[in-house]
PDB file of N, H, CA, C and O in Angstrom:
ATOM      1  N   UNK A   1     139.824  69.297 154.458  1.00  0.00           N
ATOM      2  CA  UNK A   1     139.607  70.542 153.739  1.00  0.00           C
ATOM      3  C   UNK A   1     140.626  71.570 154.181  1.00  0.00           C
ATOM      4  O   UNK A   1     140.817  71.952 155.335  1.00  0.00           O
ATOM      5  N   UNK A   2     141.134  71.886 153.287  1.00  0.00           N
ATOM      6  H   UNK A   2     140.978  71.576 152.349  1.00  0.00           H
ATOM      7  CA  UNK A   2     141.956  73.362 153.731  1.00  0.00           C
ATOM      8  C   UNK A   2     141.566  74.825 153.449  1.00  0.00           C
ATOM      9  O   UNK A   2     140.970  74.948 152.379  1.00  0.00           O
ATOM     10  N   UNK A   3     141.741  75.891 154.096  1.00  0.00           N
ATOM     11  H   UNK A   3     142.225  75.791 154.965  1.00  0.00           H
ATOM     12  CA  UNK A   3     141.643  76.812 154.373  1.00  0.00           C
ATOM     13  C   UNK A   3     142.371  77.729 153.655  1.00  0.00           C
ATOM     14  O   UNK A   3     143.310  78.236 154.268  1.00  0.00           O
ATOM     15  N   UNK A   4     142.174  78.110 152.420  1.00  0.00           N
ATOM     16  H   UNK A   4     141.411  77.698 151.922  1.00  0.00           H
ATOM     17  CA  UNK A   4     142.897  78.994 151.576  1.00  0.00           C
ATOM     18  C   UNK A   4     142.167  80.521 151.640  1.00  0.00           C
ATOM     19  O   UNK A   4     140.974  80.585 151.342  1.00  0.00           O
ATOM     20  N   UNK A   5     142.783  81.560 151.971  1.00  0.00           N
ATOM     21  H   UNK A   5     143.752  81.508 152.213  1.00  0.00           H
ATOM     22  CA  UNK A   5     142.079  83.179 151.983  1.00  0.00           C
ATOM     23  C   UNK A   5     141.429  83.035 150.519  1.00  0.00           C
ATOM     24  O   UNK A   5     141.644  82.301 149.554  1.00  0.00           O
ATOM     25  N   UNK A   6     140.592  84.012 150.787  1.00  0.00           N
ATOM     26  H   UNK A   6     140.418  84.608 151.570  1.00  0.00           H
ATOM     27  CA  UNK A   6     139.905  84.382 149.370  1.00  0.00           C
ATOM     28  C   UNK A   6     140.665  85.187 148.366  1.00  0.00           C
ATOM     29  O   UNK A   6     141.337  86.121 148.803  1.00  0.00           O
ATOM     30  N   UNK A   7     140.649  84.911 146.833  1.00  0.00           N
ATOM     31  H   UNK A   7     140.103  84.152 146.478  1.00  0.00           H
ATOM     32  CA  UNK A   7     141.079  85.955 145.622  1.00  0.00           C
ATOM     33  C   UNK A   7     141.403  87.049 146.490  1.00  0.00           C
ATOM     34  O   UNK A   7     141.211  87.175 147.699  1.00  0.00           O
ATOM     35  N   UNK A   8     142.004  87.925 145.534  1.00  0.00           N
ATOM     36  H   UNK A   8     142.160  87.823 144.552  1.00  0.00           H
ATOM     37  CA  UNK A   8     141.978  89.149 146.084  1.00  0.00           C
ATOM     38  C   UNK A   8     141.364  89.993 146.302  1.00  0.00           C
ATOM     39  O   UNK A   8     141.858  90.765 147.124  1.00  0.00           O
ATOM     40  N   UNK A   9     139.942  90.376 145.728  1.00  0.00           N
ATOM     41  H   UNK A   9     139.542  89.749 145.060  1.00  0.00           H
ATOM     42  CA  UNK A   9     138.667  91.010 145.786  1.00  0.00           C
ATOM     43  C   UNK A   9     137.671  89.814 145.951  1.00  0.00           C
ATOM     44  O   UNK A   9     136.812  89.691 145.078  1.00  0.00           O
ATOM     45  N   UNK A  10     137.702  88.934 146.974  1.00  0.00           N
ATOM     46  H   UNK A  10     138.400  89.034 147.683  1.00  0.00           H
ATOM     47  CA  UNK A  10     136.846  87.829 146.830  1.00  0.00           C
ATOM     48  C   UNK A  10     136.601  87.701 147.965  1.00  0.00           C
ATOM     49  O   UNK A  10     137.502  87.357 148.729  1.00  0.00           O
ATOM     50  N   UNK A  11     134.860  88.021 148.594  1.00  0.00           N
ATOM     51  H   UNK A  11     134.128  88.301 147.973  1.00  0.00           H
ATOM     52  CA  UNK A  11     134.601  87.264 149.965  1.00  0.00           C
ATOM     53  C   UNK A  11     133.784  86.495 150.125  1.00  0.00           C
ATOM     54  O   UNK A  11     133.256  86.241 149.042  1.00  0.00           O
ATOM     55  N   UNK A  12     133.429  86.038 150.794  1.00  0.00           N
ATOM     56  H   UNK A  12     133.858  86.244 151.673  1.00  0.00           H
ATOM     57  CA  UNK A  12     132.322  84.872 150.780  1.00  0.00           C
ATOM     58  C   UNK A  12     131.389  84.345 149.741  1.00  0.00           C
ATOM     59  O   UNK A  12     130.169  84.251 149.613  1.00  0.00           O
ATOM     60  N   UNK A  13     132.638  83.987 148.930  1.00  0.00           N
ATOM     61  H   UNK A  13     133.630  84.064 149.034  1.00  0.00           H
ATOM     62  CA  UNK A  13     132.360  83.468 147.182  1.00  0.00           C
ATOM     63  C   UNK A  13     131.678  84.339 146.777  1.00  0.00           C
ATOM     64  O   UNK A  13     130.851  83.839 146.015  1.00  0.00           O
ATOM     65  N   UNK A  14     131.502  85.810 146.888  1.00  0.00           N
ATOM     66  H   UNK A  14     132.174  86.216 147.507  1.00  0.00           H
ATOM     67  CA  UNK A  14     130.974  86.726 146.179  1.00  0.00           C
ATOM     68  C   UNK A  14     132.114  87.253 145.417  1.00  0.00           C
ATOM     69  O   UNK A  14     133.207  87.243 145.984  1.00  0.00           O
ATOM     70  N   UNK A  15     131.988  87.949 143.600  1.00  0.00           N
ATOM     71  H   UNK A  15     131.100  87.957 143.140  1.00  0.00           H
ATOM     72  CA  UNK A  15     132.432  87.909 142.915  1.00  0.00           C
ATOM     73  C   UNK A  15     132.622  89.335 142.595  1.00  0.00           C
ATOM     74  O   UNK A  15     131.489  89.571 143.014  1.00  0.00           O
ATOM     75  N   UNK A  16     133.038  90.492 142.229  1.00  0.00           N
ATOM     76  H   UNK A  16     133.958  90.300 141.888  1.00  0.00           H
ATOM     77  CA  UNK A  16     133.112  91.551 142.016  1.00  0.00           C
ATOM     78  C   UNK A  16     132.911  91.969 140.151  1.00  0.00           C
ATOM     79  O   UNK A  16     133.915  91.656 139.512  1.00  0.00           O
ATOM     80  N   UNK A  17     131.971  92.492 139.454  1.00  0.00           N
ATOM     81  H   UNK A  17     131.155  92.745 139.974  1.00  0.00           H
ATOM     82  CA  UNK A  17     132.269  93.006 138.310  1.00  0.00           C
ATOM     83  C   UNK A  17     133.644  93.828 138.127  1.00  0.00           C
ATOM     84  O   UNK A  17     134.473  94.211 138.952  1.00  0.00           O
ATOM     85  N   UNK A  18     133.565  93.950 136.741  1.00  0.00           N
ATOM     86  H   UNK A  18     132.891  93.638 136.071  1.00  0.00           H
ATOM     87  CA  UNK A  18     134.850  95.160 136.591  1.00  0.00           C
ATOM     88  C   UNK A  18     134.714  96.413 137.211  1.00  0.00           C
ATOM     89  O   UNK A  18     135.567  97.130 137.734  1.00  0.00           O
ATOM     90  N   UNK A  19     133.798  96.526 137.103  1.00  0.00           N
ATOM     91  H   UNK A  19     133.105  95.943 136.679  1.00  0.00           H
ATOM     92  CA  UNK A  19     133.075  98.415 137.672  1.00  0.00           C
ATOM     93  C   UNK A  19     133.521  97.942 138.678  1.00  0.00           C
ATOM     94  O   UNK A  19     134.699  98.191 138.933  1.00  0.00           O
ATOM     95  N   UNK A  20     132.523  96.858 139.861  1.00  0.00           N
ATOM     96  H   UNK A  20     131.566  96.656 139.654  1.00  0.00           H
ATOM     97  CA  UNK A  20     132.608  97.147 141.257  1.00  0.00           C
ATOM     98  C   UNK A  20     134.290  97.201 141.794  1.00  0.00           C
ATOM     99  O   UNK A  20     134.638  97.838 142.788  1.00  0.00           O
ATOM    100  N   UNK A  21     135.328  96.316 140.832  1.00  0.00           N
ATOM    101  H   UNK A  21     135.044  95.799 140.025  1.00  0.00           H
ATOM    102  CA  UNK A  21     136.454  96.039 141.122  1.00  0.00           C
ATOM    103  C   UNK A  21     137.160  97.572 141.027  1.00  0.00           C
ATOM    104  O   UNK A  21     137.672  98.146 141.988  1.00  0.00           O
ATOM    105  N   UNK A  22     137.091  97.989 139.946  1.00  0.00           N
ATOM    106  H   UNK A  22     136.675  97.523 139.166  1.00  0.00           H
ATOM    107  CA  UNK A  22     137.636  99.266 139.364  1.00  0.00           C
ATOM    108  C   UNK A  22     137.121 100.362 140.765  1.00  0.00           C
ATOM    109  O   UNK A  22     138.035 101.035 141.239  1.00  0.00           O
ATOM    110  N   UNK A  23     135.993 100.497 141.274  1.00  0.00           N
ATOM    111  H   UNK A  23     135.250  99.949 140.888  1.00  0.00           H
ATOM    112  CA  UNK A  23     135.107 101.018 142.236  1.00  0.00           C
ATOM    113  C   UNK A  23     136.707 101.253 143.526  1.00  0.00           C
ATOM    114  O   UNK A  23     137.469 102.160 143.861  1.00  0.00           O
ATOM    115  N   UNK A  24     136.455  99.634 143.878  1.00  0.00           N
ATOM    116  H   UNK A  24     135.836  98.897 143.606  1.00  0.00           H
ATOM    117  CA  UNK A  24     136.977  99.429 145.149  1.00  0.00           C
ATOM    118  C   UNK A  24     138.921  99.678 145.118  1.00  0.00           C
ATOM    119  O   UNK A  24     139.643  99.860 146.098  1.00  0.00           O
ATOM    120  N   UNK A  25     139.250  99.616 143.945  1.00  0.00           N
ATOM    121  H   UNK A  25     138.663  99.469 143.148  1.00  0.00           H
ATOM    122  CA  UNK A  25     140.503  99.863 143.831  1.00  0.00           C
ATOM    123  C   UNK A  25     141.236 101.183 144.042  1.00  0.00           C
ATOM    124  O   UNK A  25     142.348 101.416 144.515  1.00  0.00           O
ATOM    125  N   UNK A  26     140.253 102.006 143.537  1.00  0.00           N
ATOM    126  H   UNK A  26     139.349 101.817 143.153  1.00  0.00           H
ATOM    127  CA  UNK A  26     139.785 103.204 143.788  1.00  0.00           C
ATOM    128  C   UNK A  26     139.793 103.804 145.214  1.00  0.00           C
ATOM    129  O   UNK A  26     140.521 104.586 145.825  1.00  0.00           O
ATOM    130  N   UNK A  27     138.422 102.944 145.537  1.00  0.00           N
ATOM    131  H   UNK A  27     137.832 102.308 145.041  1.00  0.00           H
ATOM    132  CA  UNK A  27     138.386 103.465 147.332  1.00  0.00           C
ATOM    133  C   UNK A  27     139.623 102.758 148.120  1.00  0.00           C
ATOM    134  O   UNK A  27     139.776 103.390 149.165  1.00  0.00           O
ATOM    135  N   UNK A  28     140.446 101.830 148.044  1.00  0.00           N
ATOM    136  H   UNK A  28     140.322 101.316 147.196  1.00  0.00           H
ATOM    137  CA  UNK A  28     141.935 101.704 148.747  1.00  0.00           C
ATOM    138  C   UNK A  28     142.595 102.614 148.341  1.00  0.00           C
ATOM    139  O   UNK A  28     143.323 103.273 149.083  1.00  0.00           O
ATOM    140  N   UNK A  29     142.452 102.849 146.950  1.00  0.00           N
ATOM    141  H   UNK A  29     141.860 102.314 146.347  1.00  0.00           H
ATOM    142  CA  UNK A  29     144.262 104.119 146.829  1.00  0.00           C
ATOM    143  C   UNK A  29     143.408 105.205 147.677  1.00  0.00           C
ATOM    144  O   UNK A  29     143.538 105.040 148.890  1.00  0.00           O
ATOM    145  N   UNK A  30     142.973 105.758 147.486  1.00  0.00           N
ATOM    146  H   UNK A  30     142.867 105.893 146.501  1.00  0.00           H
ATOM    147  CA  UNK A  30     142.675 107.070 148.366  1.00  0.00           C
ATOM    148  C   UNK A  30     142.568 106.757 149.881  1.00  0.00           C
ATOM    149  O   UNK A  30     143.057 107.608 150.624  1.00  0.00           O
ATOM    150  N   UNK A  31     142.045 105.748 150.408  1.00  0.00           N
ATOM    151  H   UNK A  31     141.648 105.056 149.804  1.00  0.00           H
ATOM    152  CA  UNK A  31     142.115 105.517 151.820  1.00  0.00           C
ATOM    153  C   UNK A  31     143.576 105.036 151.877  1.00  0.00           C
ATOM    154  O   UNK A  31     143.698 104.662 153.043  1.00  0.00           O
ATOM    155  N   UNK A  32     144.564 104.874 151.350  1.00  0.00           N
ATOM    156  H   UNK A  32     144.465 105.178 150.402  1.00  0.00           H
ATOM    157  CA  UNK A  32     145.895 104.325 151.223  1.00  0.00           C
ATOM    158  C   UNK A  32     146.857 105.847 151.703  1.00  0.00           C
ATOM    159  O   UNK A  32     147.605 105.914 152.678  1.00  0.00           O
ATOM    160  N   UNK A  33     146.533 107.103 150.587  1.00  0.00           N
ATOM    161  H   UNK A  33     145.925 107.049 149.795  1.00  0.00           H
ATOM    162  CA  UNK A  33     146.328 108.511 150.550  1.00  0.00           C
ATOM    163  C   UNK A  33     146.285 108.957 151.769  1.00  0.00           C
ATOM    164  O   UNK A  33     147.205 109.510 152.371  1.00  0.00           O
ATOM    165  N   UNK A  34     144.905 108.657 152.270  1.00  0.00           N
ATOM    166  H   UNK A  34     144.157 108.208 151.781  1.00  0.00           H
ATOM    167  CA  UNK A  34     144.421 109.868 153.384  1.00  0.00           C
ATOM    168  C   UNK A  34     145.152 109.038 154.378  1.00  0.00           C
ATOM    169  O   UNK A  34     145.637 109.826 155.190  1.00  0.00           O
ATOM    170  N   UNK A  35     145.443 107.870 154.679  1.00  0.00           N
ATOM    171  H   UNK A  35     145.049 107.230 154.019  1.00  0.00           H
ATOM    172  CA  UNK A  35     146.338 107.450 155.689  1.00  0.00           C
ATOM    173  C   UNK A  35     147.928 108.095 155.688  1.00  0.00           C
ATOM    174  O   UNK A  35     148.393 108.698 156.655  1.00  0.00           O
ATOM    175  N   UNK A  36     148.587 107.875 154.545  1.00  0.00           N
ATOM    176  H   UNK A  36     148.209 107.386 153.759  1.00  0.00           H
ATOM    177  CA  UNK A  36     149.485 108.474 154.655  1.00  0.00           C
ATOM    178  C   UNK A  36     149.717 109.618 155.033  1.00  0.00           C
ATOM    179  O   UNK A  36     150.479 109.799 155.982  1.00  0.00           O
ATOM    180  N   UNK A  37     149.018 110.832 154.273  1.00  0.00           N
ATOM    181  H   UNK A  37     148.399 110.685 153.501  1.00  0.00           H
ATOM    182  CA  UNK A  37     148.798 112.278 154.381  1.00  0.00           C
ATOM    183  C   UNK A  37     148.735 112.501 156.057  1.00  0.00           C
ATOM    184  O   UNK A  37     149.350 113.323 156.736  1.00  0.00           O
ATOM    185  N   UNK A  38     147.790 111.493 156.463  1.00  0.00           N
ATOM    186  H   UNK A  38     147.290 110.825 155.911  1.00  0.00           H
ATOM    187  CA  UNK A  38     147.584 111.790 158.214  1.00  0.00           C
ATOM    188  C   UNK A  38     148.572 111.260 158.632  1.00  0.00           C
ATOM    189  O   UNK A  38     149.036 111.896 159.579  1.00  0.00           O
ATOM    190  N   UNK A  39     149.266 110.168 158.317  1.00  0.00           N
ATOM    191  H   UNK A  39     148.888 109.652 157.548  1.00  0.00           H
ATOM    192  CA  UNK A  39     150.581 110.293 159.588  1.00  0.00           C
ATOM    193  C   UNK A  39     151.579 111.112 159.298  1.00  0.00           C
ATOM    194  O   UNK A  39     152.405 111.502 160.123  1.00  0.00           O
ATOM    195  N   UNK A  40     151.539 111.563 157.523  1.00  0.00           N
ATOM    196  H   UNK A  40     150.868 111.246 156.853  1.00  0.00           H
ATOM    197  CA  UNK A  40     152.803 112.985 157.526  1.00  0.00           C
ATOM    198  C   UNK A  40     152.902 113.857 158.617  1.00  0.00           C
ATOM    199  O   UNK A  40     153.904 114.082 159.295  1.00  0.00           O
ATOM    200  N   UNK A  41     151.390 114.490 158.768  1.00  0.00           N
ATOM    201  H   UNK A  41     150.576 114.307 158.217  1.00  0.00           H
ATOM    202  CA  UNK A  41     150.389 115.399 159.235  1.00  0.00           C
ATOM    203  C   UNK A  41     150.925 114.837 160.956  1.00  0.00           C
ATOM    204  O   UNK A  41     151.321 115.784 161.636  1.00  0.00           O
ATOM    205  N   UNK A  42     150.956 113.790 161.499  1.00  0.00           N
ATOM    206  H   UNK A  42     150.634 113.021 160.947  1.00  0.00           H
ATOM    207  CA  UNK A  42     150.934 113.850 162.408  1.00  0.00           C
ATOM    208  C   UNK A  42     152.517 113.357 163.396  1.00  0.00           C
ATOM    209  O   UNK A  42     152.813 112.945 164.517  1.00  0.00           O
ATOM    210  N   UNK A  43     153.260 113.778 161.949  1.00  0.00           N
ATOM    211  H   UNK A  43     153.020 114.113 161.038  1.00  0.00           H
ATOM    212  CA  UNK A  43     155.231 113.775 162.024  1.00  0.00           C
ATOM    213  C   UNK A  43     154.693 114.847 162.146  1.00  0.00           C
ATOM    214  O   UNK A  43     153.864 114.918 163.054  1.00  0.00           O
ATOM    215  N   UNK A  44     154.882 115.797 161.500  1.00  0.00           N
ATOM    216  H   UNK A  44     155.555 115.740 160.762  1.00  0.00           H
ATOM    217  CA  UNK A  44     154.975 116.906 161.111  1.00  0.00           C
ATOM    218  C   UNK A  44     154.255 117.740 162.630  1.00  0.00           C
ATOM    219  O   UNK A  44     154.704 118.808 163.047  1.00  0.00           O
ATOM    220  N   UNK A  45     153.282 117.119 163.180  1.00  0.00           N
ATOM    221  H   UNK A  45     152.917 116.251 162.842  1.00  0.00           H
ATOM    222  CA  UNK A  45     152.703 117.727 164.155  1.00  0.00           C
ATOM    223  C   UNK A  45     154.177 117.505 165.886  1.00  0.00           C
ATOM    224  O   UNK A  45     154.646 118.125 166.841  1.00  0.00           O
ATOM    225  N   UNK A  46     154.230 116.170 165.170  1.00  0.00           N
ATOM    226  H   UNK A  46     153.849 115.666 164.394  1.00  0.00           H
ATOM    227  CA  UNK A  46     155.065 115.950 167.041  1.00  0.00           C
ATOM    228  C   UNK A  46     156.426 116.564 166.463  1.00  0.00           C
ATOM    229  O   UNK A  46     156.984 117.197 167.359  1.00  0.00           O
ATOM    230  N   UNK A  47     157.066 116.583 165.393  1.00  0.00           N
ATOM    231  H   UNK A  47     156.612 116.068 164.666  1.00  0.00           H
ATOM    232  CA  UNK A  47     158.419 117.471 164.871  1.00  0.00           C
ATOM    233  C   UNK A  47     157.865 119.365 165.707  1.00  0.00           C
ATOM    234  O   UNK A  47     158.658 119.997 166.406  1.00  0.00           O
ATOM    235  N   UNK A  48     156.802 119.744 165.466  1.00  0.00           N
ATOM    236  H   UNK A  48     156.158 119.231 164.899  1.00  0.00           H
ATOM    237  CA  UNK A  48     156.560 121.157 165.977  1.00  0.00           C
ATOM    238  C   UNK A  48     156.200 121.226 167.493  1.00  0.00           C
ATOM    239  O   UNK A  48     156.045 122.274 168.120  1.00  0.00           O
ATOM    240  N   UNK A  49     156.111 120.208 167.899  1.00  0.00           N
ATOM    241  H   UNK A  49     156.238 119.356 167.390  1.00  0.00           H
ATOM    242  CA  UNK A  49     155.748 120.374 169.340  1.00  0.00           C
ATOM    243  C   UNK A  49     156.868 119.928 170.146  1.00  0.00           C
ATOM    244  O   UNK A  49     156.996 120.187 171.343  1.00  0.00           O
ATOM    245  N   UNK A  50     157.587 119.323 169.520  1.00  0.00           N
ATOM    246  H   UNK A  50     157.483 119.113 168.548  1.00  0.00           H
ATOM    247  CA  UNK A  50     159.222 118.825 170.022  1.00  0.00           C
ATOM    248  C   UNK A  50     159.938 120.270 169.733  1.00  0.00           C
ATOM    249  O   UNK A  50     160.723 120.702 170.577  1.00  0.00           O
ATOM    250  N   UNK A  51     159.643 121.086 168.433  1.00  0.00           N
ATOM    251  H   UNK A  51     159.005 120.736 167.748  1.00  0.00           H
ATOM    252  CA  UNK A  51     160.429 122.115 168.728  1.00  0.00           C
ATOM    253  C   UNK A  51     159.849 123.436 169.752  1.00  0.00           C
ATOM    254  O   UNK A  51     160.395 124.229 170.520  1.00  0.00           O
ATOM    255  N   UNK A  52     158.530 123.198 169.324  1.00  0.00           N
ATOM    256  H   UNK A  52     158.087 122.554 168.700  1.00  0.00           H
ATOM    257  CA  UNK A  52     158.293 124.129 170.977  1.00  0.00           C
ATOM    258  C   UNK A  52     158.552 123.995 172.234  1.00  0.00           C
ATOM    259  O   UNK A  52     158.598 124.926 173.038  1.00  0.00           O
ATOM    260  N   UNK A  53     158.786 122.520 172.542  1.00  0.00           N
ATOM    261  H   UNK A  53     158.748 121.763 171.889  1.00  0.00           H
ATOM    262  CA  UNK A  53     159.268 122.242 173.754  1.00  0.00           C
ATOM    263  C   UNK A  53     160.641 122.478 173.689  1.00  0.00           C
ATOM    264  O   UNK A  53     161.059 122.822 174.795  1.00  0.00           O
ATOM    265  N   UNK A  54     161.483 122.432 172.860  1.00  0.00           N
ATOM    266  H   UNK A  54     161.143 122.152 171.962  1.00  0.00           H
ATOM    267  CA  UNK A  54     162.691 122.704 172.877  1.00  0.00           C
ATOM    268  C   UNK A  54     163.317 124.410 173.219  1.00  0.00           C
ATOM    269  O   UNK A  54     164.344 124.771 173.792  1.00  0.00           O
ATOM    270  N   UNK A  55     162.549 124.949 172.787  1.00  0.00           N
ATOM    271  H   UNK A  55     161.714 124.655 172.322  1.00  0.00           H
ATOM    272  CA  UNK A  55     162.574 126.856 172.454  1.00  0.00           C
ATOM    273  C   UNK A  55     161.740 126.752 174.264  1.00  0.00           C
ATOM    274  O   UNK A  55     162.133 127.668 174.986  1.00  0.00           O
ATOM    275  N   UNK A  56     161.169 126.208 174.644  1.00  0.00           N
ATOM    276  H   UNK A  56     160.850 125.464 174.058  1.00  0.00           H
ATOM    277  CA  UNK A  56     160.614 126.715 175.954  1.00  0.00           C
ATOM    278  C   UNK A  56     161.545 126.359 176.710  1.00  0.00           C
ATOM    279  O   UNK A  56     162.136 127.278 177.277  1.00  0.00           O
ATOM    280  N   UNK A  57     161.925 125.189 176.939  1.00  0.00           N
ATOM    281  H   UNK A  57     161.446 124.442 176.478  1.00  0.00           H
ATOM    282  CA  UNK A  57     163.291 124.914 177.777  1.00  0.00           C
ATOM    283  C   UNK A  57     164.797 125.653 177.384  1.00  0.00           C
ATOM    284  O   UNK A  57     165.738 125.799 178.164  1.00  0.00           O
ATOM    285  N   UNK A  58     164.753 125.983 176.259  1.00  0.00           N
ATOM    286  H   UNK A  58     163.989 125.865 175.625  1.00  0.00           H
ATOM    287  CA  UNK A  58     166.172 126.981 175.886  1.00  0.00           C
ATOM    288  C   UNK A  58     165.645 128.069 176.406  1.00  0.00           C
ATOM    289  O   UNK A  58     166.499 128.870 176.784  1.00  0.00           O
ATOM    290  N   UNK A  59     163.899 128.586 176.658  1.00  0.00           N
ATOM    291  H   UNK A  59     163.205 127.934 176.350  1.00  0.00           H
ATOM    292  CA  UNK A  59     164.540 130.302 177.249  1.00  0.00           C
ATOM    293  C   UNK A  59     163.839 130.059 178.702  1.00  0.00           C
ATOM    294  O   UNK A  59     163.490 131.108 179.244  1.00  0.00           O
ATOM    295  N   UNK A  60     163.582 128.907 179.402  1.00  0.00           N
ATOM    296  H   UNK A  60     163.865 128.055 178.962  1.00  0.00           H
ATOM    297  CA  UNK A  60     163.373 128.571 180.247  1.00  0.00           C
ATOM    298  C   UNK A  60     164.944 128.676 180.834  1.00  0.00           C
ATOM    299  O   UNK A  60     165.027 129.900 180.939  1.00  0.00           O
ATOM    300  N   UNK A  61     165.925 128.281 181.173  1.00  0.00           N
ATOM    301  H   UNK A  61     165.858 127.287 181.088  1.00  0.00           H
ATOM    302  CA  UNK A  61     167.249 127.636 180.998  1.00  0.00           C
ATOM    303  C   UNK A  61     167.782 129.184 180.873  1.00  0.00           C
ATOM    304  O   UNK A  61     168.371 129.743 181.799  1.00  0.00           O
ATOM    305  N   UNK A  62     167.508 129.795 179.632  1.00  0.00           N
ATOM    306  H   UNK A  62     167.030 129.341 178.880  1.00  0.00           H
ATOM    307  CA  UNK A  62     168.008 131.255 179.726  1.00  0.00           C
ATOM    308  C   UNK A  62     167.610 132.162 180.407  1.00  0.00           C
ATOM    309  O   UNK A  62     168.408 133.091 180.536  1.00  0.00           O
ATOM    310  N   UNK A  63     166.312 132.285 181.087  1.00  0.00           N
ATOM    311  H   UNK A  63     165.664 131.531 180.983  1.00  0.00           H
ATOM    312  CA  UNK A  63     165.781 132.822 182.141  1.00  0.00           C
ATOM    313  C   UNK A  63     166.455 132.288 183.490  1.00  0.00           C
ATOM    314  O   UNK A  63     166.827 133.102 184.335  1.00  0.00           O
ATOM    315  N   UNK A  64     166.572 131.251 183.635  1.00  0.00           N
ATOM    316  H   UNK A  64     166.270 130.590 182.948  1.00  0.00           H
ATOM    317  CA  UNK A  64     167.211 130.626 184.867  1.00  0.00           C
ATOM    318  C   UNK A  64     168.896 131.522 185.279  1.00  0.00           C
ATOM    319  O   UNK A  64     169.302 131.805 186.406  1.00  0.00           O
ATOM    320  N   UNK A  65     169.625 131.805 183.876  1.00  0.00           N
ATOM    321  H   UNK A  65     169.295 131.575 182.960  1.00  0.00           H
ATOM    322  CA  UNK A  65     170.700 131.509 183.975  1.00  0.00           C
ATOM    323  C   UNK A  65     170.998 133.287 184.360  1.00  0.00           C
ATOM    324  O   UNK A  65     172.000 133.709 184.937  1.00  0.00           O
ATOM    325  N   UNK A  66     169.806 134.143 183.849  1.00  0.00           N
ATOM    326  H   UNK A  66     168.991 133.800 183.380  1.00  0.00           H
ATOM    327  CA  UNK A  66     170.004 135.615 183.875  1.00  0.00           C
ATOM    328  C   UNK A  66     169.734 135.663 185.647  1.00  0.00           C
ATOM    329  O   UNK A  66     170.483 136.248 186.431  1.00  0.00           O
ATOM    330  N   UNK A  67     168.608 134.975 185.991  1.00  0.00           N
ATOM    331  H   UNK A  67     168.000 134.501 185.355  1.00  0.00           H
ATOM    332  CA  UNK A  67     168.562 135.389 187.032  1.00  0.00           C
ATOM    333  C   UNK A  67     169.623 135.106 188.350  1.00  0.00           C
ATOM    334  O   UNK A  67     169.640 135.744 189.403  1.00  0.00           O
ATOM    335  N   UNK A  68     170.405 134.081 188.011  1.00  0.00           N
ATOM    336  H   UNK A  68     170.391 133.563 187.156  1.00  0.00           H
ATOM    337  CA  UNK A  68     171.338 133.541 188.679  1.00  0.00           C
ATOM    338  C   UNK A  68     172.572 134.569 188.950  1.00  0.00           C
ATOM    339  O   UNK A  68     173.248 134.873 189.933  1.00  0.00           O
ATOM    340  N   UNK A  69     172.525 134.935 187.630  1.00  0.00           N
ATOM    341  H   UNK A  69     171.976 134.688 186.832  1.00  0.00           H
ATOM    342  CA  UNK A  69     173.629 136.099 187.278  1.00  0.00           C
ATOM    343  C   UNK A  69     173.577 137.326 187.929  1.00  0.00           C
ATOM    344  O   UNK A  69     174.546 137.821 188.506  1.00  0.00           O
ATOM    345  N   UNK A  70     172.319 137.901 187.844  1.00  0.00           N
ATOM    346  H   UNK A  70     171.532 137.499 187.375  1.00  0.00           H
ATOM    347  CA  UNK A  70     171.699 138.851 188.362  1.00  0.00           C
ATOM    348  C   UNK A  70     171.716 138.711 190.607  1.00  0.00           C
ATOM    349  O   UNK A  70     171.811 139.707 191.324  1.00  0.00           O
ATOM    350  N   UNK A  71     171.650 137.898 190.903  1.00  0.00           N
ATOM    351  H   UNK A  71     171.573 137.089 190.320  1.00  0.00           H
ATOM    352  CA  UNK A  71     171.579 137.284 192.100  1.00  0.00           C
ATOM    353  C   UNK A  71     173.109 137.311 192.184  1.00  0.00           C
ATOM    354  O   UNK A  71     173.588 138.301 192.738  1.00  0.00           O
ATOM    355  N   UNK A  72     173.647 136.713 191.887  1.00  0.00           N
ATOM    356  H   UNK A  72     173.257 135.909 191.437  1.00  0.00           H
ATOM    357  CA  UNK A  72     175.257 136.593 192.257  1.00  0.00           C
ATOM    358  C   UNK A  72     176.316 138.014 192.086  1.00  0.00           C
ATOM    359  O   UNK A  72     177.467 138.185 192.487  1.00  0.00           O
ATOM    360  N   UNK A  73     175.372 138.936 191.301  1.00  0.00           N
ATOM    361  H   UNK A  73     174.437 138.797 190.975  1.00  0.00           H
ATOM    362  CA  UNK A  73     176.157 140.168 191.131  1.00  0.00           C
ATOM    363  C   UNK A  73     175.677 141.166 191.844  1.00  0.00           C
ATOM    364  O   UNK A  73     176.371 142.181 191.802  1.00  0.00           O
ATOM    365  N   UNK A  74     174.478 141.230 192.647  1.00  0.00           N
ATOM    366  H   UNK A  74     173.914 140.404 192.681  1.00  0.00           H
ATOM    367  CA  UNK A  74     174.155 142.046 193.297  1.00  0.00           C
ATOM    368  C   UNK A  74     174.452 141.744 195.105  1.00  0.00           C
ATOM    369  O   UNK A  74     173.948 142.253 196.106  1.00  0.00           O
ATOM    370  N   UNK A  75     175.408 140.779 194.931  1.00  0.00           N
ATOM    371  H   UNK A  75     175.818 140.366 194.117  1.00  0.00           H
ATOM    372  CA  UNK A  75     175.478 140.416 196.859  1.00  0.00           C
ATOM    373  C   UNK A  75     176.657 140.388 197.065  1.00  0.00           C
ATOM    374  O   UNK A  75     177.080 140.178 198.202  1.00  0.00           O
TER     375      UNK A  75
END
């Protein structure tokens, strides 16, 4: 006996009407949707936290560099 996956809407020889098919085709595109949307959502999140870390170390770095300045001109 071989082992072939089920149809494409087919599980344990249970059969889907049109409705239930139409139903479930349905509930993938939108869970297809909200997956995508959330990993935009969660580029979009590490893109803004990469640039805050970036702007903290540029005036981190620019704070460093005033005070250095400031130190070397007063001695």
């Amino acid at each position: 006996m071989e082992n072939k996956p089920p149809p494409k809407h087919e599980s344990v020889g249970q059969k889907l009407s049109g409705k239930q098919e139409e139903q479930l085709e349905k509930s993938m595109r939108l869970l297809k949707s909200k997956m995508e949307k959330d990993q935009w959502e969660a580029e979009k999140k590490k893109i803004h936290e990469e640039e805050r870390k970036a702007k903290a170390e540029a005036a981190e770095k620019h704070k460093m560099k005033g005070e250095a300045e400031k130190g070397t001109g007063t001695q």
